[in-house]
C-alpha positions in Angstrom: -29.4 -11.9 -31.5 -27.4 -12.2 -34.4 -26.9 -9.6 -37.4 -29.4 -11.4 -39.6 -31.9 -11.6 -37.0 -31.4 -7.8 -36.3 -32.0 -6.8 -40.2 -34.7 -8.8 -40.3 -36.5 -7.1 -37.5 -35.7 -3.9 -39.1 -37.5 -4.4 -42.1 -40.7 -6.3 -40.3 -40.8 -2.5 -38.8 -41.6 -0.8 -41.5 -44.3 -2.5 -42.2 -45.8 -2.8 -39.0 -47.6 0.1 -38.0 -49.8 -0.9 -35.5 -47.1 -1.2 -33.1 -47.2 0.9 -30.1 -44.5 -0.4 -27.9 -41.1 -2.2 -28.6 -38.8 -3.9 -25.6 -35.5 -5.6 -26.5 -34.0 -5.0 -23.4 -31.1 -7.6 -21.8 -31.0 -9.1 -25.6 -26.8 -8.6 -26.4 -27.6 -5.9 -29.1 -24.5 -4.0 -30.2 -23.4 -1.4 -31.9 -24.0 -3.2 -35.6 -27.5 -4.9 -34.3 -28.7 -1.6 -33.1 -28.5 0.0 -36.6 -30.4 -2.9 -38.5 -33.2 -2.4 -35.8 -33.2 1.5 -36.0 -32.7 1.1 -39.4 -36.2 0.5 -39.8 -38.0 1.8 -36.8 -37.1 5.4 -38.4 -39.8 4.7 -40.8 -42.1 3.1 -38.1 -44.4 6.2 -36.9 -46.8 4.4 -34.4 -44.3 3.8 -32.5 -44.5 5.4 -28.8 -41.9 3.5 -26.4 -38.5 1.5 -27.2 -36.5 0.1 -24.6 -33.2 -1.2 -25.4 -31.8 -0.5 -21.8 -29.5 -3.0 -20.6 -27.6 -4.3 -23.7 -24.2 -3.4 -25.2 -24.8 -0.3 -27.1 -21.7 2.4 -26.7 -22.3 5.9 -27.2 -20.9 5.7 -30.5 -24.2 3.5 -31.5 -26.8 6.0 -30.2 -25.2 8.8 -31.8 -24.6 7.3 -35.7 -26.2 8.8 -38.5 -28.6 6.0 -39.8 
């Protein structure tokens, strides 16, 4: 997934809030990607499951400030 990609996904979450469940496992996501997609999830609240196991995020991207 590439940056772009990443933002964009971020902002289609905001506005989708009939999501339930969200898997982007095995997809190369870093550090940088993770933010853009957590970037808008935080304003997702139907939300009830993410998975992002399995991809390239350090500690240092689960614990940011978003």
């Amino acid at each position: 997934m590439k940056l772009y990609e990443g933002k964009n996904l971020g902002d289609s979450m905001k506005n989708c809030q009939n999501l339930l469940s969200l898997k982007l496992q095995g997809n190369m996501i870093d550090d940088d990607l993770f933010r853009f997609v957590v970037n808008g999830i935080q304003y997702n609240y139907s939300i009830i499951e993410l998975d992002f196991s399995h991809n390239l995020i350090s500690d240092e991207g689960y614990n940011a400030r978003w």
